[in-house]
C-alpha positions as CSV (number, residue, x, y, z in Angstrom):
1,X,-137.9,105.7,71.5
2,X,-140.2,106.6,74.5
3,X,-142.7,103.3,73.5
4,X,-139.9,101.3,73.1
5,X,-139.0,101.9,76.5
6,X,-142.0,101.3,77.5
7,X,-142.9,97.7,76.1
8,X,-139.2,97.2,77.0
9,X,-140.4,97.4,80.6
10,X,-143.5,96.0,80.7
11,X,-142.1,92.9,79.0
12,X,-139.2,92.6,82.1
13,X,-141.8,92.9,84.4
14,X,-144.3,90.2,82.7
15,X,-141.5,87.5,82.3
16,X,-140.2,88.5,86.3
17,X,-144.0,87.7,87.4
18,X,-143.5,84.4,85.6
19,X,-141.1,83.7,89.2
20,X,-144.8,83.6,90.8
21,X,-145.8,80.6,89.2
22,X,-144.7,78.9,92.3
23,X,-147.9,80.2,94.4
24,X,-149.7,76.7,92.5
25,X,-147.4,75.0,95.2
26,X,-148.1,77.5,98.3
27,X,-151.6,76.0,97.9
28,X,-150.6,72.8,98.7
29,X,-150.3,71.0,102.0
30,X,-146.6,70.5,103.6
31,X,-147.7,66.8,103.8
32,X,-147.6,66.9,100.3
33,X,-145.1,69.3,98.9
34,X,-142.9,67.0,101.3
35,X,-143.7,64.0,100.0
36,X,-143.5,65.1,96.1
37,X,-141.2,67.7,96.1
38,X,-138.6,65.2,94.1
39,X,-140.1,64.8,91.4
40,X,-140.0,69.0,91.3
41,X,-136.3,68.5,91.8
42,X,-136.0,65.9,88.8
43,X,-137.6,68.3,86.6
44,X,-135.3,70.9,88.0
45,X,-132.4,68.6,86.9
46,X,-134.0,68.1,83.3
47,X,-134.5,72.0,82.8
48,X,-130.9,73.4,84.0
49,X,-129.1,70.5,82.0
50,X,-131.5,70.8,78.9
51,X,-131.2,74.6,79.0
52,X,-127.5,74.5,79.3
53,X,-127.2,71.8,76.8
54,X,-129.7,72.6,73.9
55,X,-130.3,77.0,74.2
56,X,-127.0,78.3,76.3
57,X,-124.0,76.4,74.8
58,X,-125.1,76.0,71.2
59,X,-125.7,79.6,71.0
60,X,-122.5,80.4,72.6
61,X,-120.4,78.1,70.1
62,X,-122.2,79.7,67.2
63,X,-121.5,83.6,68.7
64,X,-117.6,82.8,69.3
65,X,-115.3,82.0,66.2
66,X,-112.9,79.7,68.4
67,X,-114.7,76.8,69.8
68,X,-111.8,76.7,72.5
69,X,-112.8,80.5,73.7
70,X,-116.6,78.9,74.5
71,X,-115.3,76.0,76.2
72,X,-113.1,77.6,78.6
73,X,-116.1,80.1,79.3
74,X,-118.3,77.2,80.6
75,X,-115.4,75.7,82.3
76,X,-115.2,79.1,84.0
77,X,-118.7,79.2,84.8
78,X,-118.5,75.8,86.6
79,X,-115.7,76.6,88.3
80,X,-117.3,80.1,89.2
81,X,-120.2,78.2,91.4
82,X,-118.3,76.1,92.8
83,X,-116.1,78.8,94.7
84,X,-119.4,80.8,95.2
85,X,-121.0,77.3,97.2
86,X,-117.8,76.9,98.9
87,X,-117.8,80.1,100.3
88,X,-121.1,79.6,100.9
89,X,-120.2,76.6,102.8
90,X,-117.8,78.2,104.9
91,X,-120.5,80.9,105.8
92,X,-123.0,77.9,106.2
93,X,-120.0,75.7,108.9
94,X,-119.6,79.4,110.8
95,X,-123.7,80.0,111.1
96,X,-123.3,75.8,112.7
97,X,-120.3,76.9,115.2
98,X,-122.1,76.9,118.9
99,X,-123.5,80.4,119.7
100,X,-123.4,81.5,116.1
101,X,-127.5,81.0,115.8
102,X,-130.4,80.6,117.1
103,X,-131.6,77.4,118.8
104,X,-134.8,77.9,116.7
105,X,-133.3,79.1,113.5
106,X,-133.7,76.9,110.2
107,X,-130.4,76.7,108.3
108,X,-130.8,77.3,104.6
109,X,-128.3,74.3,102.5
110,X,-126.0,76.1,100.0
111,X,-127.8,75.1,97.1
112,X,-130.5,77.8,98.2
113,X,-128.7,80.6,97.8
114,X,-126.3,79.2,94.9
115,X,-129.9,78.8,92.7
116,X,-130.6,82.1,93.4
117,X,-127.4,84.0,92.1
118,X,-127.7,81.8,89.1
119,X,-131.5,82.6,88.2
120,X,-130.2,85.9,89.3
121,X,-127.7,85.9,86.1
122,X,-129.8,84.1,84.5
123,X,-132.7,86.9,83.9
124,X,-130.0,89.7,84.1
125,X,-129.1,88.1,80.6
126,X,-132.9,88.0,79.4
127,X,-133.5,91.1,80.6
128,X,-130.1,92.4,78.5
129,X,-131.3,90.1,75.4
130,X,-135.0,91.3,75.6
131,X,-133.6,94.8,75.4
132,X,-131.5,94.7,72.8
133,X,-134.4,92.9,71.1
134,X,-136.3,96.0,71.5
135,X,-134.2,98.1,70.4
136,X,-134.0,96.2,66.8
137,X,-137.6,96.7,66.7
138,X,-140.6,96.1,68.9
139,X,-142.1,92.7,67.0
140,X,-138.6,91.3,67.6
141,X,-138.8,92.4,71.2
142,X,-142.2,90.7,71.7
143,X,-141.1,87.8,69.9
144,X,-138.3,87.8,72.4
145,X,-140.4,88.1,75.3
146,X,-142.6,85.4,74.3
147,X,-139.4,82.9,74.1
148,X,-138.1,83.9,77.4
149,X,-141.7,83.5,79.1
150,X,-142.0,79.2,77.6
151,X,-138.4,79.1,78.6
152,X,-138.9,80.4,81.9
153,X,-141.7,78.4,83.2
154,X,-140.4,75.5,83.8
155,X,-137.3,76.5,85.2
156,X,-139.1,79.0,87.8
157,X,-141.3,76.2,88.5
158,X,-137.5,73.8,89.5
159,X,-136.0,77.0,91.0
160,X,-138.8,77.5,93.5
161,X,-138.9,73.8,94.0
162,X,-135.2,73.7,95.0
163,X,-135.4,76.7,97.0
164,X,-138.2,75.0,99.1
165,X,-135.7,71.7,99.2
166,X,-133.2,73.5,100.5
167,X,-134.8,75.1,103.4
168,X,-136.2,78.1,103.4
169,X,-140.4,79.0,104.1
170,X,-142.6,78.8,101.0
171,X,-143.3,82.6,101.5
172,X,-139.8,83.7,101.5
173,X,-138.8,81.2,98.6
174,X,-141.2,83.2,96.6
175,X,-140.2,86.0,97.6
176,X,-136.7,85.6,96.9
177,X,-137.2,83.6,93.8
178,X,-139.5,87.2,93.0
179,X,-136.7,89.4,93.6
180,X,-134.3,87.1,91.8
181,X,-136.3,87.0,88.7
182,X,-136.3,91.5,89.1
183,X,-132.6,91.3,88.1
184,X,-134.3,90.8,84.6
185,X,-134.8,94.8,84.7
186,X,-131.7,95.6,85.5
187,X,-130.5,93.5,82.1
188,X,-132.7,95.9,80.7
189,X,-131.4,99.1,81.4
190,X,-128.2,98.1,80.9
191,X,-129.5,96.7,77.0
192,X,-131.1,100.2,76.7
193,X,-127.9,102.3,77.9
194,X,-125.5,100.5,76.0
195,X,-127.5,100.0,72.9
196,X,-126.4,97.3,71.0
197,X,-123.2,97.2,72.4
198,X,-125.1,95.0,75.2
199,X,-124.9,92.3,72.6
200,X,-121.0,91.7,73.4
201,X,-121.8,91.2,77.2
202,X,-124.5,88.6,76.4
203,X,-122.0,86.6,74.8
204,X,-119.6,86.5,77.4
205,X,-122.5,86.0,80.1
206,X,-124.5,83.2,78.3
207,X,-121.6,80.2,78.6
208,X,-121.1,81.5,82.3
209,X,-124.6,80.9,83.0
210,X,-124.6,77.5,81.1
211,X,-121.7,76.6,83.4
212,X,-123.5,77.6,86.8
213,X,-126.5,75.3,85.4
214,X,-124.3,72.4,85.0
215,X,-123.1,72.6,88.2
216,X,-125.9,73.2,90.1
217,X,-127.8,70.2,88.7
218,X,-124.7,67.3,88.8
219,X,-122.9,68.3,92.1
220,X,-125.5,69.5,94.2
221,X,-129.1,68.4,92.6
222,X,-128.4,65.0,91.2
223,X,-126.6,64.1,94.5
224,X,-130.0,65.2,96.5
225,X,-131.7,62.5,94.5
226,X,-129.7,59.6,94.7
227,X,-130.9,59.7,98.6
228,X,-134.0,58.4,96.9
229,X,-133.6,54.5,97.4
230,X,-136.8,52.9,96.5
231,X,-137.2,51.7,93.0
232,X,-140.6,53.2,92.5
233,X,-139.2,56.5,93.4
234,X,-136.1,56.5,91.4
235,X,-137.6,55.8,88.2
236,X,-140.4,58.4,89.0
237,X,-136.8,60.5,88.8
238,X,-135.7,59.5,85.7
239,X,-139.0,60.0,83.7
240,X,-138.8,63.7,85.4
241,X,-135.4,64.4,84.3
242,X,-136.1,63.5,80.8
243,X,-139.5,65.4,80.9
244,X,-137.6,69.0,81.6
245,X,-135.0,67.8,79.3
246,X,-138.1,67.3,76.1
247,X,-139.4,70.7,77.6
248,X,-136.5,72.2,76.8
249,X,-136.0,70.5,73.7
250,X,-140.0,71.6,72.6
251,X,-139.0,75.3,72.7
252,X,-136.8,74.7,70.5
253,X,-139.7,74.5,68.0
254,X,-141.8,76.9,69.7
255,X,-139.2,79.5,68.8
């Protein structure tokens, strides 16, 4: 039992360093992160919606007996982020108020923090999934681990592309986007203490995730890009959108 602790572990950790792969962009100039840091979002777009579409919500509507129970799950989880980004709104209007910050201070847009507590459930349910995985046996756990790490990399590489649109430094989007991606432990030990019990709470977890990633891609991402005007630009978009969408669609094969 000890070992498969142990792999459980090291797995969490390997697929949360996967959150790093944004250092490629820390070693580009702001002139140019600026200048292409769309086409990051469009693949963003493409990656949330194709997750959502093709892994979360097909595998919630084969785990629940009544199609109606899924639906009303996702529903929930849309209608989850959008009271979370309107309280973050109202946080974001009182930080705005004269003499509520700094002349120098760099407010962060909603959408920041909103990807965040998404990725942030996100992992928590890979973490639980890779841990339950492990406790079936260890080659199912590595087999499990090695699906989460090709479905994380391009999402991680949106996530820290977003969190750079939005606002904050490239050293504390990383940072954050690090932290975020640590949740995936916590899954873990939660997999590993309720054994495979933990199975239940991915169900109900997965359509709620699938929700937040529909949200955050149609009202707050999709929206970001139609400030694009020139046609060069917008159909540089398109073609990204559909390229996280077929990477999405590839691991579908790959697992």
């Amino acid at each position: 039992m000890i070992t498969t602790y142990i792999y459980g572990l090291l797995s969490v950790f390997i697929v949360s360093s996967i959150s790093l792969v944004g250092v490629f962009l820390l070693s580009l100039r702001e002139v140019l992160i600026k200048k292409y840091i769309f086409i990051f979002v469009s693949l963003a777009v493409g990656a949330l919606l194709g997750d959502a579409f093709i892994h979360l919500i097909p595998e919630t509507f084969e785990s629940f007996a009544n199609p109606a129970v899924a639906s009303v799950l996702v529903i929930l989880g849309i209608l989850l982020f959008f009271v979370v980004e309107k309280f973050l709104h109202w946080h974001h209007h009182g930080e705005d108020l004269p003499g509520q910050a700094g002349k120098n201070e760099v407010h962060v847009h909603p959408v920041g923090h909103l990807v965040l507590f998404s990725d942030g459930i996100h992992n928590l349910t890979d973490g639980i999934i890779i841990g339950v995985s492990f406790l079936v046996s260890i080659p199912l756990g590595v087999a499990t681990t090695i699906a989460v790490i090709l479905h994380e990399i391009p999402q991680e590489v949106g996530d820290f592309s977003v969190l750079l649109h939005s606002g904050f430094s490239k050293k504390r989007a990383l940072w954050l986007n690090f932290l975020s991606a640590l949740t995936a432990v916590v899954g873990l030990i939660i997999a590993f203490a309720l054994g495979q019990a933990g199975e239940a709470l991915v169900l109900w977890v997965l359509p709620i995730a699938a929700g937040g990633f529909i949200y955050i891609a149609v009202a707050d991402l999709i929206p970001e890009l139609h400030k694009t005007k020139e046609m060069r630009h917008s159909i540089t978009q398109i073609i990204a959108v559909v390229i996280g969408v077929l990477a999405m669609l590839a691991l579908v094969f790959i697992e």
